[in-house]
C-alpha positions in Angstrom: 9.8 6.4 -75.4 10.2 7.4 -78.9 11.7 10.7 -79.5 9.5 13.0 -81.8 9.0 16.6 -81.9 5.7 17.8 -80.3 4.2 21.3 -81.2 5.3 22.7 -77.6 8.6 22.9 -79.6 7.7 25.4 -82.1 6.8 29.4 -82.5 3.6 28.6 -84.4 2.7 32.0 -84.8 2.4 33.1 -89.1 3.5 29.0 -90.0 1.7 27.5 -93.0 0.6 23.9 -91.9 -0.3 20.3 -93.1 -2.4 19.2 -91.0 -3.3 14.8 -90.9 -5.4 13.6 -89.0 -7.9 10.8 -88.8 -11.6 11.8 -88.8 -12.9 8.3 -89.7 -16.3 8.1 -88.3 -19.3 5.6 -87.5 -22.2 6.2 -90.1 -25.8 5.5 -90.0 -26.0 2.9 -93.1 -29.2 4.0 -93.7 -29.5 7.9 -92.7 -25.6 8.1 -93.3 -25.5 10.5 -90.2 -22.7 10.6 -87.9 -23.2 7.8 -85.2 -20.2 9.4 -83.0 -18.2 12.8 -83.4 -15.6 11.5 -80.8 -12.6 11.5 -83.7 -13.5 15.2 -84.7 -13.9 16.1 -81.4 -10.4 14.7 -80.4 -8.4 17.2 -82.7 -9.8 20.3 -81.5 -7.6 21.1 -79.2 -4.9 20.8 -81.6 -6.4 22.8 -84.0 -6.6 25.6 -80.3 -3.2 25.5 -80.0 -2.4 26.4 -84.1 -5.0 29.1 -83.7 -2.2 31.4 -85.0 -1.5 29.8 -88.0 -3.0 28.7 -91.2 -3.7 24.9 -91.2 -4.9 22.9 -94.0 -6.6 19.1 -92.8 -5.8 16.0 -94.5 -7.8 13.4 -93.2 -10.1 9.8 -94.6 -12.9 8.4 -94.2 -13.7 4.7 -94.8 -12.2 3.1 -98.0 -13.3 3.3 -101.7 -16.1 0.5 -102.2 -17.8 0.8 -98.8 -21.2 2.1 -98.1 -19.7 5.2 -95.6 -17.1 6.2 -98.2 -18.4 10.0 -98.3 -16.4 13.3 -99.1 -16.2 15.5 -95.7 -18.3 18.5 -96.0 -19.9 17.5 -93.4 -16.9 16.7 -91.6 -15.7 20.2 -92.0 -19.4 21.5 -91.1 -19.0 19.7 -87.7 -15.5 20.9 -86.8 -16.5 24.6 -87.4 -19.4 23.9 -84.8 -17.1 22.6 -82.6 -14.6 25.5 -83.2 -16.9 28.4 -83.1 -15.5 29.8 -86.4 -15.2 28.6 -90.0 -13.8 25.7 -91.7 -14.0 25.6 -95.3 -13.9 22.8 -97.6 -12.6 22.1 -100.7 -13.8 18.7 -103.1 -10.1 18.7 -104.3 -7.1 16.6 -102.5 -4.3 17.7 -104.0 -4.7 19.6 -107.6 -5.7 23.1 -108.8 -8.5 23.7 -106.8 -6.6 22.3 -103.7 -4.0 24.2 -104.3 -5.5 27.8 -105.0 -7.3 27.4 -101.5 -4.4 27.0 -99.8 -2.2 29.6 -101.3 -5.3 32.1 -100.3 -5.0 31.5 -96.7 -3.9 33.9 -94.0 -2.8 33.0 -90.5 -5.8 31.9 -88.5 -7.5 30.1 -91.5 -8.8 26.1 -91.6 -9.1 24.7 -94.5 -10.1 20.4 -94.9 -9.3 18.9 -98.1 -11.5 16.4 -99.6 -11.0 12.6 -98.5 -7.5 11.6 -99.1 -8.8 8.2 -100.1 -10.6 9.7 -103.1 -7.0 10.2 -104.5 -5.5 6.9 -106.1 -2.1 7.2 -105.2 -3.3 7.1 -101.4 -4.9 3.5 -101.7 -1.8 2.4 -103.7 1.6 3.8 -102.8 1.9 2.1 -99.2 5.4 0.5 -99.3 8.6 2.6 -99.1 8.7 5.9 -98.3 10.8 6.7 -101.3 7.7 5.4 -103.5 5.3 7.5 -101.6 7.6 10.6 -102.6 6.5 10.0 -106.1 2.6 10.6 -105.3 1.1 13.9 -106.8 -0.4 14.0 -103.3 3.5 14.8 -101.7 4.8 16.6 -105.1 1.8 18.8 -105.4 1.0 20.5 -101.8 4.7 20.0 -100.1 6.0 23.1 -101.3 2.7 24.9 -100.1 3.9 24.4 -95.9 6.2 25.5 -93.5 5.7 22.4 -91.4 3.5 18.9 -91.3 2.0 18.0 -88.1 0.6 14.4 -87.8 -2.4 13.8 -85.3 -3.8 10.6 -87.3 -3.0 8.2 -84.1 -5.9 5.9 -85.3 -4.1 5.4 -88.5 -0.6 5.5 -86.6 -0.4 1.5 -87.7 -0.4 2.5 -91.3 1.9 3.1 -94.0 0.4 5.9 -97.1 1.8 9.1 -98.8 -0.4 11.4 -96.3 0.8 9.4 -93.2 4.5 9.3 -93.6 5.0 10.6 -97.0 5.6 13.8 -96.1 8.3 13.6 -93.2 11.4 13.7 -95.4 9.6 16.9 -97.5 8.6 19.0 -94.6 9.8 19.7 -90.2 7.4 17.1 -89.3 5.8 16.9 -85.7 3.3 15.2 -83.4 0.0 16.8 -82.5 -1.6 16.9 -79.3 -3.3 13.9 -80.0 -0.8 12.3 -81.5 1.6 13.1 -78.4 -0.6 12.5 -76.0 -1.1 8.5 -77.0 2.6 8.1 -77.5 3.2 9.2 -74.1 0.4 7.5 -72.3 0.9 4.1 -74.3 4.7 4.2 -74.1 4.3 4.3 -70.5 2.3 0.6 -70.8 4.5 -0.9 -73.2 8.3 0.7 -71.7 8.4 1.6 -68.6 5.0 1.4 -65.9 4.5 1.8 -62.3 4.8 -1.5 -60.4 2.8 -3.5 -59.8 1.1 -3.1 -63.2 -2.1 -4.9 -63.9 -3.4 -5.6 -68.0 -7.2 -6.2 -67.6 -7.7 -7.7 -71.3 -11.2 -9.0 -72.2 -13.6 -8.1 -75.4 -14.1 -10.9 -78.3 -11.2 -11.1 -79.8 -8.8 -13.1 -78.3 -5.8 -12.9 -80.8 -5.5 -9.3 -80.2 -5.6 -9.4 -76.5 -3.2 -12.2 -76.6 -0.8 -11.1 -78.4 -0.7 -8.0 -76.0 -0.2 -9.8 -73.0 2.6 -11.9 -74.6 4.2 -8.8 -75.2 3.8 -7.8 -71.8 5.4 -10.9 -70.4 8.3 -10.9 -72.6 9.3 -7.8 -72.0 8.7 -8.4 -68.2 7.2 -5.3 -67.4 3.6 -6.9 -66.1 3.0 -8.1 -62.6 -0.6 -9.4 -63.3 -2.8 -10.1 -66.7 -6.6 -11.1 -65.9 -8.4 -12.3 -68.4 -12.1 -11.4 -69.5 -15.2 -11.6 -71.5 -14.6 -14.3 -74.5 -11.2 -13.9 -74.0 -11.9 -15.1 -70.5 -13.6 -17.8 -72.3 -10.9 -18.6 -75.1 -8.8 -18.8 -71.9 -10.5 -21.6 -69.9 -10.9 -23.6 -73.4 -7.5 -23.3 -73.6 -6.7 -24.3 -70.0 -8.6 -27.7 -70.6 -12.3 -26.8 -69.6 -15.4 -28.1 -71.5 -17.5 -24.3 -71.5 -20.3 -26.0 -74.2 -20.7 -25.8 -77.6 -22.2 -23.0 -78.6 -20.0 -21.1 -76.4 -16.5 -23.0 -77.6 -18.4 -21.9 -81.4 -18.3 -18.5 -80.8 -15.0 -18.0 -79.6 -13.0 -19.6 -82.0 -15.5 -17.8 -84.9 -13.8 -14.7 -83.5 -10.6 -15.0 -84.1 -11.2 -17.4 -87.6 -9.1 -18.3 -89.6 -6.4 -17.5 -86.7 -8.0 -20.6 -84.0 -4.7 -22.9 -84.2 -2.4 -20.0 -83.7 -4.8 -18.2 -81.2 -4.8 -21.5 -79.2 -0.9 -21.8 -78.8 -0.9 -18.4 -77.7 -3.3 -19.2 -75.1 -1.3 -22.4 -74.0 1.9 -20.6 -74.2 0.8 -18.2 -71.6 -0.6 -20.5 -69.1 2.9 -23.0 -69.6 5.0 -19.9 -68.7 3.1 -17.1 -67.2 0.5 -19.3 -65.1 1.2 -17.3 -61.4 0.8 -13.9 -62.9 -2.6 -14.6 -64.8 -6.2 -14.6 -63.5 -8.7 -16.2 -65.3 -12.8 -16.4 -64.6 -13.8 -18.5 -61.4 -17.3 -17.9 -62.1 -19.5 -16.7 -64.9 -23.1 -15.4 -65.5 -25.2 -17.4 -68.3 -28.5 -15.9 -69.9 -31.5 -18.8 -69.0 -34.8 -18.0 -70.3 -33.8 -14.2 -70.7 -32.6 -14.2 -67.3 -28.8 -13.5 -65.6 -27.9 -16.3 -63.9 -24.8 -17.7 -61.9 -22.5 -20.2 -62.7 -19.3 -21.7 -60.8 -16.7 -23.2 -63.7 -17.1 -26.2 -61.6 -20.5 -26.3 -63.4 -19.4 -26.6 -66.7 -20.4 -27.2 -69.8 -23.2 -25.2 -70.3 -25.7 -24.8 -73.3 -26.6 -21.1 -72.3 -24.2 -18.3 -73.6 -21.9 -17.2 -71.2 -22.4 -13.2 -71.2 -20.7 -11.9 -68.0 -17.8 -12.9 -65.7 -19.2 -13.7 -61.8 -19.1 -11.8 -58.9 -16.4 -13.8 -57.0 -14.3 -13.1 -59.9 -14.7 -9.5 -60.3 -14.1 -9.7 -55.9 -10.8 -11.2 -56.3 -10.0 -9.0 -59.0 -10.9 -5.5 -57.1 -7.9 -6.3 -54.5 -5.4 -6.5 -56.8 -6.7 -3.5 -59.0 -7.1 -1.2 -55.8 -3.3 -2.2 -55.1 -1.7 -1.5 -58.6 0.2 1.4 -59.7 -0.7 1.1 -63.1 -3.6 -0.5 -65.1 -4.4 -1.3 -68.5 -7.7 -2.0 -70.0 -9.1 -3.2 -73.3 -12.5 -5.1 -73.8 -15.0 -5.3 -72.1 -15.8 -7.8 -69.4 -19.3 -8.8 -70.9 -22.3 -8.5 -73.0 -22.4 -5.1 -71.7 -24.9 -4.0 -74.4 -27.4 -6.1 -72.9 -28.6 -4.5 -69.7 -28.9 -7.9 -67.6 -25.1 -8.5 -68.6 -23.3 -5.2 -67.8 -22.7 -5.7 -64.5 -18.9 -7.4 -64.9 -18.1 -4.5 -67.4 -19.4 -1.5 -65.7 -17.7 -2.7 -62.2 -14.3 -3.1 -63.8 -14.9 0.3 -65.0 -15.6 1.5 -61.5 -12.6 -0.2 -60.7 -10.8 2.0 -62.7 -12.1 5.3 -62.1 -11.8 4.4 -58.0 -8.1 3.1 -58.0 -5.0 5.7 -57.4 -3.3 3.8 -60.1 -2.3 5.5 -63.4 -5.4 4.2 -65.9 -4.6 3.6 -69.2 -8.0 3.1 -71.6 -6.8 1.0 -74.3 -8.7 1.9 -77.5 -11.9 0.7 -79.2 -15.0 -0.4 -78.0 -13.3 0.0 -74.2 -12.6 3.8 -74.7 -16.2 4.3 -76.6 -18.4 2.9 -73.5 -15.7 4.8 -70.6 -17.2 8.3 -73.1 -20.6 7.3 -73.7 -20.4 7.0 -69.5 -19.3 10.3 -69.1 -15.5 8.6 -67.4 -13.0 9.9 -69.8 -11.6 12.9 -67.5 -11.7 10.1 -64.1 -9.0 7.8 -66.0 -5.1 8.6 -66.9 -5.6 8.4 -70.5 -8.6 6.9 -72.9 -7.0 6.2 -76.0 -8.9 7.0 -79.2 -7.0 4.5 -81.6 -8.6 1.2 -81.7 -6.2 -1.1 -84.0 -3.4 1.0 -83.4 -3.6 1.4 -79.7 -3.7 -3.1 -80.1 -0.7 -2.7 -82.7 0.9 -0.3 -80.0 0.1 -2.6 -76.8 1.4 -6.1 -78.9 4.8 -4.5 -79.7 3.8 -4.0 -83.7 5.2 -1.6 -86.1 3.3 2.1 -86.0 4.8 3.2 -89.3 3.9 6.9 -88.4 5.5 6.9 -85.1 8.7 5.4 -87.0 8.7 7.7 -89.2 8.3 10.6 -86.8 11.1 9.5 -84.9 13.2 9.3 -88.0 12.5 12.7 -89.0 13.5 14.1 -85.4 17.3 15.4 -86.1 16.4 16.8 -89.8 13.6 18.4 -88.7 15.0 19.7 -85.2 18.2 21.3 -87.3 15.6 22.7 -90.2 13.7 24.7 -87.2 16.4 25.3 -85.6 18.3 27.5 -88.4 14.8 28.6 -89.2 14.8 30.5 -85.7 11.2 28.2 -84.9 12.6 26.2 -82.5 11.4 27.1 -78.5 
């Protein structure tokens, strides 16, 4: 488990804080409102627990060029609703304005900078930490701040000056979000509970295949069942005709990836065959209506928008009997209310085991909240293609540097007299 410090560690009380997190939200394209508050909502008990000091918020949302690219005013607006006391804002990231904010601060103070990514040097400088050093964004608020914390999990895969710029400059430590994940997803990728059990379904089959490859080669997994159009990638893959239109949209997903996704797929069934479970049925939609179909009865022209009952019955066993489960992507066209069924049942499955359940990001962890399930699993992870990076064994270039900045930062509290 990766070794960073986590704000339990520190006297808090009087610090002057950098605060990073990610508050990258889902916006109306034509009303430009908030479609889900879920990321601000997620640092707030952070923000509890610094309560006693002054904390300034770094923070993005969207990139330059795209329609939802919007300074965050109304961020800050919704986090001092959700704190029950103010939040100002400042349109300035890192210059005059910024700057004379910050200095004005007393203990108990929030103050949210304007959109990182409205600052060049954030978009630019994303090699080397050394070349991050030499933004005005580190030069010009590092000497403002006793400590920086980093809660930005959901950019955790990243590399900028306001992700991991700053932990040579200043004690740097894990939020409670930030913690949290690390914990929770080091758990799925180091060291689980036998047997574990990786439910992995959704649309996008390179992603989910990469983490079970990662599973398998590090031989932590006991069983991987595969779902949704990953479920379908999966039977292609194991030599089974599952119709055009269905075989289309698969391989679309993962485009221009197909040939590598495909040896994925094959390598898996060559060498992990007795540890996966793949669909044994399906439901198709025929003249807008759910109906059932054996594997033995394909090809079909219908889509292929659920996995079958018999499969989700052989699955429940071996769910009920883990000791740890992962899950990411759904099981089925949940959105359409005929095809919910598989998805919605291996969410049941989840909440009703004794297993530790670990949500894994994304769409998965946005339907287990909009059902009102995030407090009956282990953990619901709010990174989406971090959590993935995470789960396949890929670099998280905050977490690295986190861990790198341990000792210095340790010793620098330490003589500091911060330390617990």
């Amino acid at each position: 488990m990766p070794k960073v410090l986590g704000l339990d560690d520190i006297k808090l009380d009087g610090l002057k804080i950098l605060y990073r997190a990610d508050l990258n939200l889902p916006v109306h394209p034509s009303t430009k409102e908030f479609l889900d508050d879920t990321r601000i909502r997620a640092i707030v008990p952070t923000l509890q627990k610094l309560e006693s000091s002054s904390v300034t918020i770094l923070a993005h949302q969207s990139r330059p060029g795209r329609f939802d690219f919007t300074n965050l005013q109304r961020h800050a607006n919704r986090l001092s609703q959700l704190l029950g006391r103010p939040v100002d804002f400042v349109s300035d990231v890192c210059g005059p304005s910024a700057k004379a904010a910050i200095d004005s601060m007393q203990s108990g103070d929030i103050l949210m900078l304007d959109n990182v990514r409205l600052h060049p040097d954030e978009n630019l400088l994303k090699g080397e930490i050394e070349e991050q050093e030499t933004s005005d964004i580190i030069r010009n608020l590092e000497s403002h701040f006793d400590i920086f914390v980093n809660d930005a999990f959901g950019a955790a895969h990243r590399s900028s000056p306001s992700l991991t710029g700053f932990t040579r400059k200043l004690p740097s430590v894990a939020g409670e979000l930030m913690k949290r994940e690390i914990d929770a997803l080091s758990i799925a990728v180091e060291n689980p509970p036998r047997p574990y059990v990786a439910l992995l379904g959704g649309a996008k089959a390179d992603d989910s295949l990469r983490v079970a490859i990662n599973l398998f080669e590090r031989n932590i997994v006991d069983t991987v069942a595969f779902l949704g159009v990953v479920g379908n990638f999966m039977l292609m893959a194991d030599g089974l005709d599952i119709g055009k239109s269905n075989a289309d949209f698969a391989r679309s997903q993962v485009e221009p990836f197909v040939d590598e996704t495909s040896k994925m797929a094959k390598h898996i069934l060559s060498n992990y065959r007795e540890k996966v479970i793949l669909p044994e049925d399906l439901a198709i939609e025929l003249n807008g209506s759910r109906e059932p179909l054996s594997i033995q009865q394909l090809p079909t022209p219908h889509p292929i928008y659920d996995v079958g009952l018999s499969t989700l019955m052989g699955l429940r066993p071996v769910v009920m009997g883990a000791s740890c489960v992962l899950w990411n992507g759904p099981a089925s066209y949940f959105e359409k209310q005929n095809f919910a069924f598989g998805t919605v049942e291996v969410l049941n499955m989840c909440i009703e085991t004794d297993a530790i359940t670990i949500i894994g990001g994304g769409h998965t962890s946005a339907l287990v909240e909009a059902r009102g399930a995030s407090s009956r699993v282990t953990h619901n992870s709010s990174g989406g293609g971090a959590t993935l990076t995470m789960l396949s064994g890929g670099r998280m270039p905050v977490i690295e540097a986190l861990e790198r900045s341990f000792e210095a930062s340790e010793s620098i509290l330490g003589e500091r007299g911060l330390l617990v």
